[in-house]
C-alpha positions as CSV (number, residue, x, y, z in Angstrom):
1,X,-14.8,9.7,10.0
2,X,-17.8,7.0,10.0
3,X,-16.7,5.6,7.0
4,X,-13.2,5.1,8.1
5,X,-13.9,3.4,11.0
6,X,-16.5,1.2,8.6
7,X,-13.5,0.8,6.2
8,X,-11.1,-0.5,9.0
9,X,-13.8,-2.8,10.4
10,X,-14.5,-4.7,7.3
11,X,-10.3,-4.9,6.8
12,X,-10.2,-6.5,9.8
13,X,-13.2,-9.1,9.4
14,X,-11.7,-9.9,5.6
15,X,-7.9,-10.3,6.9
16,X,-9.6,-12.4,10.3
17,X,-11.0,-14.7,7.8
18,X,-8.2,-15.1,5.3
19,X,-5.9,-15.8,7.9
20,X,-8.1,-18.5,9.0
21,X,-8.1,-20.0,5.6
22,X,-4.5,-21.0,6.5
23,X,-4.6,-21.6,9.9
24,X,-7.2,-23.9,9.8
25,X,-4.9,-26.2,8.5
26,X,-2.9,-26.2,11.4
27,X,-3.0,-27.7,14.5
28,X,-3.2,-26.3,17.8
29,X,-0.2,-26.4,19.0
30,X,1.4,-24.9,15.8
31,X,-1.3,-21.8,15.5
32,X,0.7,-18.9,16.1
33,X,-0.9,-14.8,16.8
34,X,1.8,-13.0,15.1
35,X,2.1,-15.5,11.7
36,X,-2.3,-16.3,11.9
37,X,-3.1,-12.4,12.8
38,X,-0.8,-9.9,12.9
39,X,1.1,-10.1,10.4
40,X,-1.9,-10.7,7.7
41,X,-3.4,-7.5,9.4
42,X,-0.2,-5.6,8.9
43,X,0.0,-6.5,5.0
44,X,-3.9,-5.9,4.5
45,X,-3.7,-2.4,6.5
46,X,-0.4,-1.6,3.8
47,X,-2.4,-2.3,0.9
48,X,-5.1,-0.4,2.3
49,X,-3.3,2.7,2.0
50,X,-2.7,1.8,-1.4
51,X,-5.5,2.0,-2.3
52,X,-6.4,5.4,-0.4
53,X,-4.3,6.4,-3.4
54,X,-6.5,4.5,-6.1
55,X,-9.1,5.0,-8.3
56,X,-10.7,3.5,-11.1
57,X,-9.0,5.7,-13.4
58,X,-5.5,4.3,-12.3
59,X,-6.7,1.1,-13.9
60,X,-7.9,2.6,-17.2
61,X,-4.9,4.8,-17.3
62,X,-3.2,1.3,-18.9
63,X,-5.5,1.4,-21.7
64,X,-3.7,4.8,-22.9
65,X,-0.5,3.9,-22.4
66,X,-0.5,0.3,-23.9
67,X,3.1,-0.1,-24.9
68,X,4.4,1.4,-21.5
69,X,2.3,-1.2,-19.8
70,X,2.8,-4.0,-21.9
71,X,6.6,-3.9,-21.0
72,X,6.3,-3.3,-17.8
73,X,4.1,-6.1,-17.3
74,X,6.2,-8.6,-19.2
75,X,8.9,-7.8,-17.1
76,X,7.4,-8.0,-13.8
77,X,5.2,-11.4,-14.4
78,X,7.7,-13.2,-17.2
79,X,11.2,-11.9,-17.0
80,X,11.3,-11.4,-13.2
81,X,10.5,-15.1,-11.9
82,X,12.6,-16.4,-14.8
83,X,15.7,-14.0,-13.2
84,X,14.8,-15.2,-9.8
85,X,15.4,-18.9,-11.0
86,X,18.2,-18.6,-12.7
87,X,19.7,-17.0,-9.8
88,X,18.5,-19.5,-7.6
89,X,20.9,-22.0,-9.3
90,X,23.8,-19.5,-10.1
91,X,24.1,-19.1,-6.8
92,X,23.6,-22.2,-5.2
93,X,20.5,-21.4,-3.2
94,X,18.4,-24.4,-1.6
95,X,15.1,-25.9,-0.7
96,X,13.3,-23.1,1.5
97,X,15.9,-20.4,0.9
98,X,14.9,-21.1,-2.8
99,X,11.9,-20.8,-2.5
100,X,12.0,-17.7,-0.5
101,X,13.8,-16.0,-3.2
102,X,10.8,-17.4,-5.8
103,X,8.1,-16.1,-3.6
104,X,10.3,-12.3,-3.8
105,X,10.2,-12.8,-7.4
106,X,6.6,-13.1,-7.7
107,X,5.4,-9.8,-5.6
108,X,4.1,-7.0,-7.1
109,X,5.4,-3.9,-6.5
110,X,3.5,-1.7,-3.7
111,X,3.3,2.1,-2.2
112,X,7.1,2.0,-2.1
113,X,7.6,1.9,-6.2
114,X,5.1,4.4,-6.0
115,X,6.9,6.6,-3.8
116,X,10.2,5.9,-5.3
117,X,9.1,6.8,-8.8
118,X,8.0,10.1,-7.9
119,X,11.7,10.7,-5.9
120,X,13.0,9.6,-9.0
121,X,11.0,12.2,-11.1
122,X,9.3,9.3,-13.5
123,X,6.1,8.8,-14.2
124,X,3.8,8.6,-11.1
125,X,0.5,7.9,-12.5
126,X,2.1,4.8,-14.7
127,X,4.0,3.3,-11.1
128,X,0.1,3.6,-9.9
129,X,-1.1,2.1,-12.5
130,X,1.6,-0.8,-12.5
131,X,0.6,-1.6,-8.8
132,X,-2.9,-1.7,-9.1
133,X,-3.1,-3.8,-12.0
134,X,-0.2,-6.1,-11.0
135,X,-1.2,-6.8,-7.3
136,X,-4.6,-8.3,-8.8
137,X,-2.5,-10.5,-11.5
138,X,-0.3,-12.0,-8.9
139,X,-3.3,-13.1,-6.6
140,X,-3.7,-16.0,-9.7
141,X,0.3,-15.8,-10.4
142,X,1.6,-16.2,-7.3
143,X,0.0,-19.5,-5.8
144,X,0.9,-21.1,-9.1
145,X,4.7,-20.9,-9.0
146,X,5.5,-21.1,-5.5
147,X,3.5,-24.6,-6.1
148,X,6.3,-25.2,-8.9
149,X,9.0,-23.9,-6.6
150,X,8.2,-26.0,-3.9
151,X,7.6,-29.3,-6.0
152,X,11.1,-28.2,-7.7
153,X,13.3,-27.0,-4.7
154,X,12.0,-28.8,-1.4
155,X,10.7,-31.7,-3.2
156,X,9.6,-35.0,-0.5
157,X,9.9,-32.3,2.1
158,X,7.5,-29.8,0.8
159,X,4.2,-29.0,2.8
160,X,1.1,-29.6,1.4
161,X,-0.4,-26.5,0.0
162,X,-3.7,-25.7,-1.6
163,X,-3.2,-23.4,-4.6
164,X,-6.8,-22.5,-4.4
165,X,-6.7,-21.5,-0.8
166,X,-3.6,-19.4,-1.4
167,X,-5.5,-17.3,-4.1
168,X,-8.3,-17.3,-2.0
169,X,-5.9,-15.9,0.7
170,X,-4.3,-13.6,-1.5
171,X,-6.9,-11.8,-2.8
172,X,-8.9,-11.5,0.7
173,X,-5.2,-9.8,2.0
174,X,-4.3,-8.1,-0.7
175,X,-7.2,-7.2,-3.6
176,X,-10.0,-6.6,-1.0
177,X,-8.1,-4.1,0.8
178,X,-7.2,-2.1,-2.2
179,X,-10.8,-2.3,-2.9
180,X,-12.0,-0.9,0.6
181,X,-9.1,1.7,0.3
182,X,-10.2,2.5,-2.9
183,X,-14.3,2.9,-1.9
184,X,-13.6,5.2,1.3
185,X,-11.3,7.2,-1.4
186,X,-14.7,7.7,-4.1
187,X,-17.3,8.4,-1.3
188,X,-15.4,10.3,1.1
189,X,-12.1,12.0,-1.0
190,X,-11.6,14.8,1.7
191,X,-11.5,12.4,4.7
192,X,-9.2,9.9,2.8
193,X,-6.9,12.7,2.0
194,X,-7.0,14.1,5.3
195,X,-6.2,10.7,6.7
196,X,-3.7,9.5,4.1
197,X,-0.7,11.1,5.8
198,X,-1.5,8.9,8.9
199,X,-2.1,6.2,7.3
200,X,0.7,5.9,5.0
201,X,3.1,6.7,8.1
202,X,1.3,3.6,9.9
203,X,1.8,1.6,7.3
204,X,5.7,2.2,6.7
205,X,6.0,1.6,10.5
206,X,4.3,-1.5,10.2
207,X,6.5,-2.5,7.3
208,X,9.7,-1.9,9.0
209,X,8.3,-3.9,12.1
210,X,7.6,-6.9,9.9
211,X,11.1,-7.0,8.0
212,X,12.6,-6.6,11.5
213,X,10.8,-9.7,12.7
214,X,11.6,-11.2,9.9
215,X,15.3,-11.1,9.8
216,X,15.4,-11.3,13.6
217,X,13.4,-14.5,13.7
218,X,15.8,-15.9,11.3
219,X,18.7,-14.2,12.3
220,X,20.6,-18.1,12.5
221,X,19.7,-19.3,9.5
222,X,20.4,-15.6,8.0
223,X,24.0,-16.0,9.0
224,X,24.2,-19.5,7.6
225,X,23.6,-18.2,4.3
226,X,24.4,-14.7,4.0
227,X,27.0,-15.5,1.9
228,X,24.6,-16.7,-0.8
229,X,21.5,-15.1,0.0
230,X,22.9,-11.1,0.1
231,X,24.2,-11.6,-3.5
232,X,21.2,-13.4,-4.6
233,X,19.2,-10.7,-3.7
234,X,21.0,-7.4,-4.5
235,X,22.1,-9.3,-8.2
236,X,18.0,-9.4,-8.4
237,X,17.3,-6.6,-7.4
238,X,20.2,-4.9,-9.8
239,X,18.8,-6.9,-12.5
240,X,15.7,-6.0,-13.0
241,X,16.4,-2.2,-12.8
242,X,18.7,-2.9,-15.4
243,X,16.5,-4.7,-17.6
244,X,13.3,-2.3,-16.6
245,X,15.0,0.8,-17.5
246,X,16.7,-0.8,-21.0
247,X,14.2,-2.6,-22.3
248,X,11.9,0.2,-22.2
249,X,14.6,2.6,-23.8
250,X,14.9,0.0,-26.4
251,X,11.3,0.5,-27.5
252,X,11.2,3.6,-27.7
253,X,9.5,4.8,-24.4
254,X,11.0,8.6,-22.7
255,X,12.9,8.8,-19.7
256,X,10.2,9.5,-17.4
257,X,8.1,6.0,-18.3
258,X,11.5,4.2,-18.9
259,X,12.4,5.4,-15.2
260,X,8.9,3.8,-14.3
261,X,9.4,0.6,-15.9
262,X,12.7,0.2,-14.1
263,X,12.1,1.0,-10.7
264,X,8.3,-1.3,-11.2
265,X,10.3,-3.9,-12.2
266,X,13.1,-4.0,-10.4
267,X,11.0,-2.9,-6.8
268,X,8.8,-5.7,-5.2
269,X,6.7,-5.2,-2.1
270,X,9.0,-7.8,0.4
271,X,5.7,-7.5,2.8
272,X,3.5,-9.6,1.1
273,X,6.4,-12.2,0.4
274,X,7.2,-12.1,4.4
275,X,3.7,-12.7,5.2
276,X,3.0,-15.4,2.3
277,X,6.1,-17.5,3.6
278,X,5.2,-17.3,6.7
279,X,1.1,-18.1,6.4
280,X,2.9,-21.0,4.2
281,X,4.9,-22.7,6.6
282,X,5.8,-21.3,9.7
283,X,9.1,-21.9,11.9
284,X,9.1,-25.0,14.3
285,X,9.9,-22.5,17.2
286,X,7.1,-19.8,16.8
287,X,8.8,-17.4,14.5
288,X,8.6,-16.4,11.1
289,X,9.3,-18.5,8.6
290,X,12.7,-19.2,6.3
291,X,10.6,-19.1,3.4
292,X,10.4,-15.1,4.2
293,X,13.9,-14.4,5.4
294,X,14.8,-13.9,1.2
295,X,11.7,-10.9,1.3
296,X,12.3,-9.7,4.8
297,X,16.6,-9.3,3.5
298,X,15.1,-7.8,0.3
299,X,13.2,-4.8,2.3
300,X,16.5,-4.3,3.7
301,X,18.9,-4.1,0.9
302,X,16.8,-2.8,-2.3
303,X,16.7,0.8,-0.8
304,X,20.9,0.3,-0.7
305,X,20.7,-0.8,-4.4
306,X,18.3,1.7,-5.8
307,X,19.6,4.7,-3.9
308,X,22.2,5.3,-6.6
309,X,19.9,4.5,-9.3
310,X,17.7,7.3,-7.9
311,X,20.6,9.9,-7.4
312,X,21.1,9.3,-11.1
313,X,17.9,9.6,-12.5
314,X,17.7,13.2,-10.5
315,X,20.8,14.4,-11.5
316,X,20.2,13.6,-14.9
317,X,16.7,15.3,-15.0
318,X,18.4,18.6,-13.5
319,X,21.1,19.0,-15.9
């Protein structure tokens, strides 16, 4: 268990010093535990039981199944913010709130696509490989259009951000994790097994606390614009399994991968867009930020919107 305890150790030092990347920036008065600490910790210890489940092999499964990938890809880096922006305006959504929903539509999917792929009886190793490959895209990505979205949607009133940071931020919370999960996995494969079950059941715990705290801390300005925001987000969500699961029956690919497609691109990991709105700009009263209320809504109403997608996937594959 040595190497574990190693393992957890450095993912604390790496997410103590990305959060301070951010924080720095702040002043006193405004530094805040829960947005500077905890919740960084709670979305580097998530993707550190993804990548328990990792190995190298996940990311050269993507050189086998090019075409698979390719659309899946497209979809989720390209088609996705695109949707997300459109919506944005179809709906009437503003400033922050607009944001928000651009930060959703620039997360890569996480442990939860994963899982949801295999309940859906598609392809598992694809979903893995999706993930890994993704969540390393979108540390370069990411910073780049929410720096659009917030010179586009908050414009005067935008807070100063420094796209390099961000990155820097991203990949210390997100990549390094992976990486650590990923190196425990190759030199000690029986204890990261025997631990995964713990680990994975920590890290959906912690994910349910932060969507919590995120809609709670927001609760106000949730009820402001619930009217807006709930459509905006189950039409995205809708969306994208829609265009996931057709685009990849249109070229060709089986159920199984098509099923993978979907649910990658229409599933984004609403923990790292919680934690990135709020290490962006944090709420004048000590909570979370509005800039994650659109993620922290998402976490809440994607597993209503893909339930029935799932139930017919299953029944479909047992007839």
């Amino acid at each position: 268990m040595k190497i574990i305890h190693v393992g957890l150790a450095t993912l604390i030092l790496f997410t103590l010093v990305s959060s301070s990347a951010i924080a720095q920036d702040n002043s006193e008065e405004d530094s805040n535990i829960i947005i500077d600490v905890v919740l960084p910790l709670g979305l580097a210890f998530i993707m550190f039981s993804l990548g328990l489940s990792l190995s190298i092999e996940d990311f050269l499964l993507v050189l086998n199944e090019p075409k698979a990938f390719a659309i899946g890809i497209f979809n989720q880096l390209i088609i996705l913010p695109i949707t997300g922006f459109s919506i944005t305006y179809l709906v009437g959504l503003e400033g922050e709130i607009a944001v928000g929903l651009m930060i959703l539509a620039c997360c890569p999917g996480g442990v939860t696509s994963n899982i949801l792929t295999k309940i859906a009886k598609g392809d598992v190793a694809l979903s893995i490989s999706y993930t890994a490959v993704v969540s390393v895209i979108t540390v370069i990505t990411l910073p780049l259009i929410i720096g659009f979205s917030m010179d586009h949607f908050m414009g005067t009133t935008s807070p100063e951000i420094d796209i390099v940071s961000l990155g820097i931020t991203m990949f210390l919370l997100t990549s390094v994790p992976v990486i650590i999960g990923m190196l425990i996995k190759s030199k000690a494969e029986k204890i990261a097994i025997k631990s995964k079950n713990f680990v994975n059941s920590t890290a959906t715990f912690l994910f349910v606390i932060i969507v919590i705290a995120a809609i709670a801390s927001e609760w106000d300005t949730l009820m402001e614009n619930i009217g807006s925001l709930g459509p905006a987000v189950i039409m995205l969500n809708c969306i994208m399994l829609l265009v996931g699961y057709q685009s990849a029956k249109f070229l060709g690919l089986e159920i199984p991968r098509a099923t993978t497609v979907s649910i990658e691109s229409g599933i984004q990991n609403a923990t790292v867009g919680i934690t990135v709105g709020g290490l962006i700009l944090a709420a004048p009263d000590g909570g979370l930020s509005t800039l994650s209320l659109p993620s922290g809504l998402y976490g809440v109403l994607m597993y209503l919107v893909i339930a029935p997608f799932i139930y017919w996937r299953i029944k479909i594959q047992d007839s």
